[in-house]
N, C-alpha and C positions, 0 to 999 in steps of 0.2 A: 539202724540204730540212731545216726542222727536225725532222719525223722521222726523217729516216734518222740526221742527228745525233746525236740522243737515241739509237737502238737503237745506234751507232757507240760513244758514251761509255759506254750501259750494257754493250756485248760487254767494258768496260774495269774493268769495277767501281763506276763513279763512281754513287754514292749521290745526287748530288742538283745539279739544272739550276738557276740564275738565269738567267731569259729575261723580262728586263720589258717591257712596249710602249712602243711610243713616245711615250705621252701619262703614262705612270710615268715616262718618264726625263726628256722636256722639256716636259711642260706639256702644255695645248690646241693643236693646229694652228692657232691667231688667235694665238697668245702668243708664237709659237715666231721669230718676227724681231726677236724682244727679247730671247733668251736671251742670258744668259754664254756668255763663249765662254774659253778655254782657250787661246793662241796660243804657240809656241815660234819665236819667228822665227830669222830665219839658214838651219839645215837645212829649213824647212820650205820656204822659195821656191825649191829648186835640187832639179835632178832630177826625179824626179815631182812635185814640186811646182809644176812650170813645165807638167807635162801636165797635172795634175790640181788648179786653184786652190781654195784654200780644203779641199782633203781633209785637212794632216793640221791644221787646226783641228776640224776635227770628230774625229779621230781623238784627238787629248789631250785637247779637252772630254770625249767620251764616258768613255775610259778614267780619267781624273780622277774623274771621279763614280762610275763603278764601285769605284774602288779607295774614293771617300769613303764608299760606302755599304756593300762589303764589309767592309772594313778586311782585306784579306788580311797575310797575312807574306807570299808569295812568287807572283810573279804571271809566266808561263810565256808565249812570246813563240817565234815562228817565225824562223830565219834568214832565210831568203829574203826575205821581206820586211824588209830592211835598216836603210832609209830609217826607215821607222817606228820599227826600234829604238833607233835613234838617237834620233829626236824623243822616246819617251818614256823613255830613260834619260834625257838633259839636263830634261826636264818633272820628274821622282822627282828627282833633283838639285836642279834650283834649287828645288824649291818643300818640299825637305827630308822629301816622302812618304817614311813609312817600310813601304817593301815592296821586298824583295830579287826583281828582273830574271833571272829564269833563260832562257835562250836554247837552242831546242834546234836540232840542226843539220838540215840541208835532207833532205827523204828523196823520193827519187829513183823514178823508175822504171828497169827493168833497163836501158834505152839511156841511161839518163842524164837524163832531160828530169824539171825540177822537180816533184814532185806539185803540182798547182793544183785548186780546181775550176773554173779556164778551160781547160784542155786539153778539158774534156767537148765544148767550141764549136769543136772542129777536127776538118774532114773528114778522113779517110785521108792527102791528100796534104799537107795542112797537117801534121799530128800528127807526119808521118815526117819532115818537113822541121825541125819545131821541134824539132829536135834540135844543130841548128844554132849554138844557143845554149849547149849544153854544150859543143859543139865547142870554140865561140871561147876559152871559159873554159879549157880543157882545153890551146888552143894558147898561151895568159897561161903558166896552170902550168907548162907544159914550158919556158918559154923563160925562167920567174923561177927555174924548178929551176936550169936550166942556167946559174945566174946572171948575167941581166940584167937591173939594176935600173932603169933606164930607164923610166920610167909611160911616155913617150909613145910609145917604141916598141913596148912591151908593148904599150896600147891599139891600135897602128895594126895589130897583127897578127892581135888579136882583129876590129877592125872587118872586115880582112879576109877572115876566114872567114864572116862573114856577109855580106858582099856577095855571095859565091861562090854563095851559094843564092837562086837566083831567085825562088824563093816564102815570100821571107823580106824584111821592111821596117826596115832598123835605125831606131829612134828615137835609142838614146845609148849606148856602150859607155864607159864613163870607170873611172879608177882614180883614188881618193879615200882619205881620210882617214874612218876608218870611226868617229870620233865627232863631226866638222864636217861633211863630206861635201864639204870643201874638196880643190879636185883637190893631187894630191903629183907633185914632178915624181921620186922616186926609193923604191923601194919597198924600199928596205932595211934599213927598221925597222919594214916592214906597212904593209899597206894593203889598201882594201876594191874589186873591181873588180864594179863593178855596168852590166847591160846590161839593154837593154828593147825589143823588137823585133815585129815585126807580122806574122802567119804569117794573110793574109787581112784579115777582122775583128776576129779576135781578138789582144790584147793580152795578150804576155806578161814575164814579168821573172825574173832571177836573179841571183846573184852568187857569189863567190871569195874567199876570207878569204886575202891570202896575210900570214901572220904576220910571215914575215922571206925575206931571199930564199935560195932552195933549203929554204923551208918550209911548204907551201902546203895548206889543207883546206878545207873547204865547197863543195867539187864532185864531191868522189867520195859 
């Protein structure tokens, strides 16, 4: 995996890797249940957080010390992974980091389905099904176009396009406040709709930026 990365950033130009090990970034493996740790709470316990405990404390530790040790001016962030940018815009916030958060938007496969490197873990009939999840996002858009600002009915129409597919496990479809990740009950000043769903074993996630309603991007 890190090679193919490396030959991926050099087909880009990128002059030069920071890859340190993990006894560079935290210590001895005897040390490491006593390190600093980094915590943004509120956004971190809701959503993936409630799947995944204690992930984004390692997520803003890690990222905290990369920015202490680079010192970047501007430090580049995936949409899709939502939740997280959330948690380390609020971490660059309170803690006065100065490095500007650029976000770049979700890039897709031709049916839609988020690029991951979790799609690699989905057989044929999985892969065609996990499309399911652009779907639902896709039936949000159409129905916030057509102006209805309603979060909880939006969400119930998204859950419903995923229930439709039998080879599909919702975890959470919600529409949120995309800097708390607090639910909003009306989407007419924006909101972020984030879902997470199980196509087998494998675990995947995306989401919908809808700006304002009859405004919507980060699905196409």
């Amino acid at each position: 995996m890190f090679e193919s990365d490396c030959a991926k950033l050099q087909a880009e130009g990128v002059a030069l890797v920071f890859a340190p090990t993990p006894e560079e970034m935290y210590g001895p493996e005897s040390h490491r249940a006593s390190t600093t740790f980094v915590e943004v709470p509120g956004i971190s316990e809701k959503l993936e957080g409630r799947t995944r405990p204690g992930h984004f404390r390692g997520v803003a530790t890690v990222v905290s010390k990369l920015f202490h040790i680079l010192e970047p001016e501007a430090a580049f962030f995936g949409q899709k992974d939502a939740q997280q940018v959330a948690v380390i815009r609020r971490m660059v916030q309170d803690l006065n980091l100065p490095v500007r958060l650029l976000v770049g938007p979700i890039v897709r496969e031709p049916d839609g389905l988020a690029m991951s490197s979790r799609n690699a873990y989905l057989d044929p009939a999985h892969r065609k099904a996990a499309t399911v999840l652009y779907g639902a996002l896709m039936r949000v858009q159409a129905l916030a176009d057509a102006g209805e600002p309603n979060a909880s009915i939006l969400a119930q129409h998204g859950r419903q396009v995923i229930a439709e597919e039998p080879l599909a496990r919702l975890d959470y479809l919600e529409i949120v406040n995309p800097d708390s990740f607090d639910p909003v009950e009306d989407v007419g000043q924006g909101a972020t709709v984030v879902t997470a769903a199980y196509l087998g074993s494998t675990r995947l996630i995306d989401n919908l930026v809808l700006h304002a309603v009859g405004q919507s991007s980060g699905a196409r």
